[in-house]
C-alpha positions as CSV (number, residue, x, y, z in Angstrom):
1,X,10.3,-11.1,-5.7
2,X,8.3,-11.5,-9.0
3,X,8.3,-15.3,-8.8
4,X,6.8,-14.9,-5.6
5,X,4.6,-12.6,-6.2
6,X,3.1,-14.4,-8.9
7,X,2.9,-17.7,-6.7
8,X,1.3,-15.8,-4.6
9,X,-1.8,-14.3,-7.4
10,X,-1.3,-18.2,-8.5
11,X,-2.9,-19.1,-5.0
12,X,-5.3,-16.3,-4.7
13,X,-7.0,-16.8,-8.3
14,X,-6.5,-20.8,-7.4
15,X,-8.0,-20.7,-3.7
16,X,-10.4,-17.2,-4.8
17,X,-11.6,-18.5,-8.3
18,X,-14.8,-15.4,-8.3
19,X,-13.2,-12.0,-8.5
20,X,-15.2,-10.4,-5.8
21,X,-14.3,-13.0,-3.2
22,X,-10.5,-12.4,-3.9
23,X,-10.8,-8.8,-4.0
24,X,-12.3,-8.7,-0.5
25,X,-9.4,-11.5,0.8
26,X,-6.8,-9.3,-1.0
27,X,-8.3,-6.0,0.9
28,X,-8.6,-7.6,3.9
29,X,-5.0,-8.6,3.7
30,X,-4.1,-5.2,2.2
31,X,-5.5,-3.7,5.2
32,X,-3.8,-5.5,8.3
33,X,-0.3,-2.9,8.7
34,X,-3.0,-0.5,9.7
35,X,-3.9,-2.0,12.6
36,X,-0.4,-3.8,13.6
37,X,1.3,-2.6,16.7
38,X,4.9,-2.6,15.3
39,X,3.0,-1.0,11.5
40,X,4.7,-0.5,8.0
41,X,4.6,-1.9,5.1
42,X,6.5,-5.1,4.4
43,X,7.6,-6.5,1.3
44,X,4.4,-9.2,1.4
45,X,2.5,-6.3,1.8
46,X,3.3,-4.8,-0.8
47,X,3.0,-7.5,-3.0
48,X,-0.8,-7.8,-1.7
49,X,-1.2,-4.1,-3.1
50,X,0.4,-5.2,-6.5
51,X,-2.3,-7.8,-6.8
52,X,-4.8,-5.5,-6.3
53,X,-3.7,-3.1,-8.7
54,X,-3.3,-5.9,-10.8
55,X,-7.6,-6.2,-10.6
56,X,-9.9,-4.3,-12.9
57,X,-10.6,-1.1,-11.4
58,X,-14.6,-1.8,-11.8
59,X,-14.0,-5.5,-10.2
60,X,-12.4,-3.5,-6.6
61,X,-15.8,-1.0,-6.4
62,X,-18.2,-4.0,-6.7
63,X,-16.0,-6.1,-4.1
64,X,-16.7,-3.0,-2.1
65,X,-20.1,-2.8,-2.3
66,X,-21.1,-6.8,-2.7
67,X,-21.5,-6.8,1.2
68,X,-20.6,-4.5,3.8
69,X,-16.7,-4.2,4.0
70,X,-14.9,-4.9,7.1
71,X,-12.7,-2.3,8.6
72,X,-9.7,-3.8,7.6
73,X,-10.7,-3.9,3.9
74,X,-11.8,-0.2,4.0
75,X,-8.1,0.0,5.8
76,X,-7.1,-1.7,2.5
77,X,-9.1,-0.1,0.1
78,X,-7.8,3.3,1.5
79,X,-3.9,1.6,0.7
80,X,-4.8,1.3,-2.2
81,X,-6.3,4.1,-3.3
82,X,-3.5,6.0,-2.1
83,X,-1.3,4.0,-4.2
84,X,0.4,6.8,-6.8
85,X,0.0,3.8,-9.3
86,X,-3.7,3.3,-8.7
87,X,-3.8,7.0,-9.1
88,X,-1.7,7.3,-12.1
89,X,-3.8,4.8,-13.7
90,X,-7.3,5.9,-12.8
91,X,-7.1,9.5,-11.2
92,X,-8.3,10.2,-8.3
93,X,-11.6,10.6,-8.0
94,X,-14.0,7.5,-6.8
95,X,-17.1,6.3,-7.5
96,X,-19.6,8.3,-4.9
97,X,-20.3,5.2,-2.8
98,X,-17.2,4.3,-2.1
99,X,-16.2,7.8,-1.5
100,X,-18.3,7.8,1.4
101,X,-17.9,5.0,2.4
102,X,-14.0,5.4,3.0
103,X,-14.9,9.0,4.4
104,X,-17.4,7.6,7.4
105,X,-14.7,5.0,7.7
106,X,-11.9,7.5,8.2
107,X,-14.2,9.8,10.3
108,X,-15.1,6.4,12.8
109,X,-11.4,5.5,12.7
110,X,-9.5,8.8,12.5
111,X,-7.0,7.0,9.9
112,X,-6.5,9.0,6.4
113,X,-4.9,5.6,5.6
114,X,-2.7,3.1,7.2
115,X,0.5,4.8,9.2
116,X,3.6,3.5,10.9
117,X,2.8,4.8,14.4
């Protein structure tokens, strides 16, 4: 799975050359299990999440606030931010912002974070 893993960040950095724009691909992507009918995580999903985690922690906040996120990247955002190695690595607190902006989110939605139904 690592080769394709890193085919795959080959093609995001290659088709997503700024930062911000792949971020907000990558959360988008992150994000879709949530709001499958058949939900879980798959192994490609996964490997979207390890790409993300892969970004600088500073590089994922201003993705979030460059532009008003979709629902699937705050769907994403909340993936990874639940991640145990996104929390091992930076705690889990978040910047205020995006703190509240995941919380209105989760309130509009009723999702924590993305859930096998």
């Amino acid at each position: 799975m690592t080769d394709t893993k890193d085919r795959l960040g080959a093609l995001a950095r290659h088709r997503y050359p700024d930062g911000i724009a792949r971020v907000r691909a990558l959360l988008e992507w992150a994000g879709i299990p949530a709001r499958e009918p058949g939900g879980g995580l798959r192994w490609y999903d996964m490997a979207v999440v390890d790409l993300l985690l892969a970004e600088p922690a500073d590089l994922v906040f201003a993705a979030l606030a460059a532009s008003s996120p979709t629902p699937a990247m705050l769907d994403g955002a909340a993936e990874l931010f639940c991640h145990l190695k996104w929390v091992e690595t930076h705690g889990d607190r978040l910047p205020e912002p995006v703190s509240a902006m995941l919380t209105r989110h989760i309130q509009s939605t009723g999702r924590v974070r993305p859930t096998t139904p």
